[in-house]
KEFIZA-567375 format. One record per atom (N, C-alpha, C): residue number from 1; residue in one letter; atom name; x, y, z. Coordinates in steps of 0.2 Angstrom, whole numbers, plus 5000, padded with zeros to 4 digits. Layout:
N
   resi   resn   name     c1     c2     c3
    NUM      a     CA      X      Y      Z
...
END
This chain:
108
   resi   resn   name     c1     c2     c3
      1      x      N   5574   4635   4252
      1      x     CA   5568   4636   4247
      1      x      C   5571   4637   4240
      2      x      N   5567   4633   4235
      2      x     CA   5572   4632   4229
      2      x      C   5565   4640   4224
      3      x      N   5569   4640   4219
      3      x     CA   5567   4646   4217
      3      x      C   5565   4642   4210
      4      x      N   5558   4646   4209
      4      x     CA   5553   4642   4205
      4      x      C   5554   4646   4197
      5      x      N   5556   4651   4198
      5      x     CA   5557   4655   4189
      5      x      C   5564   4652   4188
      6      x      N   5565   4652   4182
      6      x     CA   5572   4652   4176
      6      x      C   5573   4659   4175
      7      x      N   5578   4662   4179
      7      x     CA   5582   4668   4178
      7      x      C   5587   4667   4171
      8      x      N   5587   4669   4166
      8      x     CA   5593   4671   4162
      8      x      C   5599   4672   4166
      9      x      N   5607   4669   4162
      9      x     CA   5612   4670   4167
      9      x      C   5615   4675   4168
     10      x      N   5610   4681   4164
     10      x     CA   5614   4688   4164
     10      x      C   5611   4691   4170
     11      x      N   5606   4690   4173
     11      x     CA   5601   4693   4177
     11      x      C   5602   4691   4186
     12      x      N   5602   4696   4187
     12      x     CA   5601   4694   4197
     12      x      C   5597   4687   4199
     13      x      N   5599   4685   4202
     13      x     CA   5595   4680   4206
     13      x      C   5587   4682   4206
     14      x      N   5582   4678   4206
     14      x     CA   5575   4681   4205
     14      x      C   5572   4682   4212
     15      x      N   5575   4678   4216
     15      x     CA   5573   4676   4222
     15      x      C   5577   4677   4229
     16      x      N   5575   4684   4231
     16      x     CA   5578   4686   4238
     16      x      C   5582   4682   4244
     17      x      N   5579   4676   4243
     17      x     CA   5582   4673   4250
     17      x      C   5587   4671   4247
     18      x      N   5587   4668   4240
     18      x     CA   5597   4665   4239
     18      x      C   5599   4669   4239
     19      x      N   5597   4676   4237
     19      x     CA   5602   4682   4238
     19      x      C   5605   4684   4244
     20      x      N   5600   4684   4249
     20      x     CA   5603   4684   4254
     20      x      C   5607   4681   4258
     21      x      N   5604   4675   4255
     21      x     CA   5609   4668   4260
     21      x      C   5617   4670   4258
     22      x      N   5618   4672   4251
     22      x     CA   5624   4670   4245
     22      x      C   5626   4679   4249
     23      x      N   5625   4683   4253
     23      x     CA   5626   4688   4255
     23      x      C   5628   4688   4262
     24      x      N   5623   4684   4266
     24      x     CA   5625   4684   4272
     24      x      C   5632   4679   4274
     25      x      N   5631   4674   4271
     25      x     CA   5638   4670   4271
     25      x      C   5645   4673   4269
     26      x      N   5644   4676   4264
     26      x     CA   5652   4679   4264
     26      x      C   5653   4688   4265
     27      x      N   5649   4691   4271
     27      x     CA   5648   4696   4273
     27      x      C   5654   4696   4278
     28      x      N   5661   4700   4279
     28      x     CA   5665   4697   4285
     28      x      C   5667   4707   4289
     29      x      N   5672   4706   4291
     29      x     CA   5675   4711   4295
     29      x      C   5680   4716   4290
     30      x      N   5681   4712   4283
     30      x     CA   5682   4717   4279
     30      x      C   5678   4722   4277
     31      x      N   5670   4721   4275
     31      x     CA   5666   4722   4273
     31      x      C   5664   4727   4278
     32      x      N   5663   4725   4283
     32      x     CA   5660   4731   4288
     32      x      C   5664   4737   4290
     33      x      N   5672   4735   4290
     33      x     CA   5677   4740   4291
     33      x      C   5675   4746   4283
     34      x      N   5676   4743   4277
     34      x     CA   5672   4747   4271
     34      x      C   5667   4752   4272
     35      x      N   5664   4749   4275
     35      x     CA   5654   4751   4277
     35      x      C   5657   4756   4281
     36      x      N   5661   4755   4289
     36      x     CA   5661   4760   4293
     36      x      C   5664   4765   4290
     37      x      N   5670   4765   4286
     37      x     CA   5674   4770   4287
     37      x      C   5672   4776   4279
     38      x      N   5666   4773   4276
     38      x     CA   5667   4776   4270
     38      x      C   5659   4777   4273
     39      x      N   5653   4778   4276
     39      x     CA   5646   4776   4276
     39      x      C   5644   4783   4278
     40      x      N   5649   4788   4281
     40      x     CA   5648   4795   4281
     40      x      C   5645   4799   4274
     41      x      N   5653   4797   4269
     41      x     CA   5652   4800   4264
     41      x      C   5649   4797   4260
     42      x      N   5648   4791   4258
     42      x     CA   5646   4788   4251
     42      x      C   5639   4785   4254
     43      x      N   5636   4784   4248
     43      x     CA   5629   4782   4248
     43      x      C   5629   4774   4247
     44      x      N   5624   4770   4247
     44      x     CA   5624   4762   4248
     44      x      C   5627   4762   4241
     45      x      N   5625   4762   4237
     45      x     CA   5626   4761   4229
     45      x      C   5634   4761   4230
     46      x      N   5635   4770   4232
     46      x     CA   5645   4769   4230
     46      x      C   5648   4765   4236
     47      x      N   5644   4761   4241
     47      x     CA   5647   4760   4247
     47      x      C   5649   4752   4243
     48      x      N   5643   4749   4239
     48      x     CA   5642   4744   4235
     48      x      C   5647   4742   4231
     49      x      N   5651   4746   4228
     49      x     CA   5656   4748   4224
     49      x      C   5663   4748   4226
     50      x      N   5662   4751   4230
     50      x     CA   5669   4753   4235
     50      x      C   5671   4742   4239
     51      x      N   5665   4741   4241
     51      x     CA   5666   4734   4245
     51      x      C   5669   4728   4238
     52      x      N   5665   4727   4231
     52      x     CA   5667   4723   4226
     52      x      C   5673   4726   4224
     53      x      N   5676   4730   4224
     53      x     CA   5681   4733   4221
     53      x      C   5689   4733   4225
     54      x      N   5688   4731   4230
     54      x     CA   5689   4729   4235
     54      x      C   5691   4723   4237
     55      x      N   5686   4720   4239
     55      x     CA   5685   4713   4240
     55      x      C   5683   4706   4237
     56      x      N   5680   4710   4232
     56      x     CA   5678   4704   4226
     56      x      C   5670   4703   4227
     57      x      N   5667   4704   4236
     57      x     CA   5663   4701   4234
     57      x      C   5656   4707   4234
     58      x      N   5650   4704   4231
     58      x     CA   5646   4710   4227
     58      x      C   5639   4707   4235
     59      x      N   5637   4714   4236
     59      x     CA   5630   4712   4238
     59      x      C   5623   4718   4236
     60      x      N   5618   4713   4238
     60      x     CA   5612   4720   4235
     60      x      C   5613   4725   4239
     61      x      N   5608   4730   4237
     61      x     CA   5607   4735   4242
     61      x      C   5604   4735   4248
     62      x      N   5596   4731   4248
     62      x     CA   5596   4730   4254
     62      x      C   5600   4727   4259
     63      x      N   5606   4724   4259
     63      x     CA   5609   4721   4263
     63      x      C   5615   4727   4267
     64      x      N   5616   4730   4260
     64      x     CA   5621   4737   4266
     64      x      C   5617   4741   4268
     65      x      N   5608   4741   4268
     65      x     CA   5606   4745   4271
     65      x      C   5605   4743   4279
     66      x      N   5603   4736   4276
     66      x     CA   5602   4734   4285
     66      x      C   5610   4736   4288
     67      x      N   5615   4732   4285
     67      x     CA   5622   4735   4290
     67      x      C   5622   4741   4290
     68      x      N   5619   4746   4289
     68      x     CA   5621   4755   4289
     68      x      C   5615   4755   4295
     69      x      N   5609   4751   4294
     69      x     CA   5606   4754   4300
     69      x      C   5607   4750   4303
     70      x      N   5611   4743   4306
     70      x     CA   5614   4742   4312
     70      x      C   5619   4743   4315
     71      x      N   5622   4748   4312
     71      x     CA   5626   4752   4314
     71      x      C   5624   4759   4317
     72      x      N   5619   4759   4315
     72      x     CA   5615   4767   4317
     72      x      C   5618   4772   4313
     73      x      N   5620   4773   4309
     73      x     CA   5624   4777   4302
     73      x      C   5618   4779   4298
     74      x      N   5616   4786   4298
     74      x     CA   5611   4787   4292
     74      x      C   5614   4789   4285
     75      x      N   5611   4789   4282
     75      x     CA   5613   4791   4273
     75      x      C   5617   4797   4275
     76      x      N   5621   4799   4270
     76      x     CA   5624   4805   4271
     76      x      C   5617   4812   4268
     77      x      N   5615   4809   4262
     77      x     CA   5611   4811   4257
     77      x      C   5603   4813   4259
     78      x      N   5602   4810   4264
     78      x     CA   5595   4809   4265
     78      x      C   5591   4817   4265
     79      x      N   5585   4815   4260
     79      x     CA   5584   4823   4259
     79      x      C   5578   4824   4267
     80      x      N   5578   4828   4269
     80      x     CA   5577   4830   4277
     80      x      C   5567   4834   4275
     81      x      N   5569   4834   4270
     81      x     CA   5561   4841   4269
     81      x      C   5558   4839   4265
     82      x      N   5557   4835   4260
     82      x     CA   5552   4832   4257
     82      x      C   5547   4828   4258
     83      x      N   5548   4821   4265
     83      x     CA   5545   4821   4268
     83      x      C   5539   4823   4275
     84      x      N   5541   4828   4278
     84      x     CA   5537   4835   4279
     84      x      C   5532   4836   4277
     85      x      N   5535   4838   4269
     85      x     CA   5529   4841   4263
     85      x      C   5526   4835   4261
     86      x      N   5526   4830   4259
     86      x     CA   5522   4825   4258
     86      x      C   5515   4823   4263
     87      x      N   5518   4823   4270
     87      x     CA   5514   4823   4275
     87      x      C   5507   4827   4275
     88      x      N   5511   4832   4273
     88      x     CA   5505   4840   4275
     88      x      C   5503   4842   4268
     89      x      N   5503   4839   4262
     89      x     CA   5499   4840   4256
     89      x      C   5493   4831   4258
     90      x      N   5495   4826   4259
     90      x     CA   5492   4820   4262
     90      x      C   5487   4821   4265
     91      x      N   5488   4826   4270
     91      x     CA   5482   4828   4277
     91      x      C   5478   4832   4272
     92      x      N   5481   4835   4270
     92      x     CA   5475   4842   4265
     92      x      C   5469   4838   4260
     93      x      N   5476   4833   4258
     93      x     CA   5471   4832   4253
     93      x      C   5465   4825   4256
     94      x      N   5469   4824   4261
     94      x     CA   5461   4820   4265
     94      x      C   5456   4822   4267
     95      x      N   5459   4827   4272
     95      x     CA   5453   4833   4273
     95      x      C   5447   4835   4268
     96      x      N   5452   4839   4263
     96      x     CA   5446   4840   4257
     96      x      C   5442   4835   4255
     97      x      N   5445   4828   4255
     97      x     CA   5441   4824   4251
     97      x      C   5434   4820   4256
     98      x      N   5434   4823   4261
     98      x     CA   5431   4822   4269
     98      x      C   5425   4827   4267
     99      x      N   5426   4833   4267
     99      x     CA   5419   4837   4266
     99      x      C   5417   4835   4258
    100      x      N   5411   4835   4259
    100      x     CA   5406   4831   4256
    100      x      C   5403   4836   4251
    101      x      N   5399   4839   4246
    101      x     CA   5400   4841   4242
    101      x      C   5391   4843   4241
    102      x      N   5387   4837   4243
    102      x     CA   5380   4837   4245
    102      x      C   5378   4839   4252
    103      x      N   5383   4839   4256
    103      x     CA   5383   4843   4263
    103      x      C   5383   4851   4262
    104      x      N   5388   4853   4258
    104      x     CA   5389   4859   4257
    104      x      C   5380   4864   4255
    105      x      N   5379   4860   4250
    105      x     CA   5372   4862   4245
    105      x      C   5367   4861   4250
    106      x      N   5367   4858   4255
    106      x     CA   5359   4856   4259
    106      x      C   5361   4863   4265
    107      x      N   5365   4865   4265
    107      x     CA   5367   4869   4273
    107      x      C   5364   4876   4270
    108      x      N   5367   4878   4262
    108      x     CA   5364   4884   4259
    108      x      C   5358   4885   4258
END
């Protein structure tokens, strides 16, 4: 699939799949061994950094998220509790917006 915008040459590719493609192809056993042994402690971004620096070759984030989670490896960072809280402010706040307000006045 050919890519319909004019990206500036300073700019990422505009278009996912050549990133991908241009990512899956030169993803090797280097790469992975980086990924496994440093995926404890570094986050994608430094894991991103850690593989260019490295090896030369650069990928998105999306791509070492996939390898992080087919490898079953979670972030190291991953905040545990905020999601929780998000859920059960969510609930509340649907709950409330469920009781009716003309309901209440016609019962009085």
């Amino acid at each position: 699939m050919t890519c319909q915008h004019r990206a500036p040459p300073f700019q990422a590719p505009c278009c996912q799949e050549q990133e991908e493609a241009i990512s899956r192809s030169s993803w090797d056993e280097r790469c992975a061994e980086i990924l496994r042994r440093n995926a404890v402690q570094y986050t994608n971004t430094e894991i991103i950094a850690l593989i260019e620096t490295t090896t030369g070759k650069r990928f998105s984030m999306s791509v070492v998220s996939r390898k992080r989670a087919a490898l079953g490896i979670d972030s190291p960072r991953r905040n545990q509790w905020s999601g929780p809280l998000r859920k059960a402010y969510l609930k509340a706040r649907t709950c409330s917006l469920r009781e009716d307000p003309a309901s209440k006045r016609e019962a009085e």
